[in-house]
N, C-alpha and C positions, 0 to 999 in steps of 0.2 A: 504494500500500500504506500510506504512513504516513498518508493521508485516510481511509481505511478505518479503520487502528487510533485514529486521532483522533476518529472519530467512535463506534466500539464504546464508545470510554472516557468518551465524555461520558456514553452513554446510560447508562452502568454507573453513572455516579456520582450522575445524576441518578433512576434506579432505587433507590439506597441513599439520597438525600436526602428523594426525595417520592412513587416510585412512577414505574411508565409507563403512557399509555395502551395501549390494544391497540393502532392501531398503530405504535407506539413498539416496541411486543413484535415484531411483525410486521418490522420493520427490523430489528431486534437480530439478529435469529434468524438472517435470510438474511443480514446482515452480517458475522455468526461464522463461517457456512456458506461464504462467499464467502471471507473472512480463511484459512480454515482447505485449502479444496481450492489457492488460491494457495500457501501454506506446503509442503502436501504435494508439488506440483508441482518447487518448488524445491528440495525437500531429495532428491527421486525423481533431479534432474537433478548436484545435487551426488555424491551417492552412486554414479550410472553414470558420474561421473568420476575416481573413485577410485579407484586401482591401490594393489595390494600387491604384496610379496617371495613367490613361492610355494620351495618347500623346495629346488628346485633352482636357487636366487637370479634366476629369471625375473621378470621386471615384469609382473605379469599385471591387466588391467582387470577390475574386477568385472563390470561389463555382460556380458564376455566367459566368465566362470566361469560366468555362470548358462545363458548357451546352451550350452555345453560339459556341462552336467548333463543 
């Protein structure tokens, strides 16, 4: 992940210094697209790990509220 955002940043900087070729653009894109379904995977994986207090002080997982609906 941090080679990934290490390299989104170059192209970004070198985007705003001189310009990219196509496929420079062509990388960028799927590098974002790549950076961004990784991010959502792990924040999907933190969030089914989350527990709250429901009103009759039970520890209830969220994962678990949403099959319950």
């Amino acid at each position: 992940m941090d080679s990934l955002l290490k390299r989104i940043n170059e192209l970004a900087a070198k985007n705003k210094a001189e310009g990219l070729s196509a496929e420079e653009i062509e990388e960028r894109d799927r590098l974002r697209k790549e950076y961004l379904r990784i991010f959502k995977e792990g924040f999907k994986q933190r969030l089914e790990n989350m527990y709250y207090t429901d009103e009759n002080g039970n520890e209830v997982n969220v994962k678990d509220r949403k099959k319950n609906k």
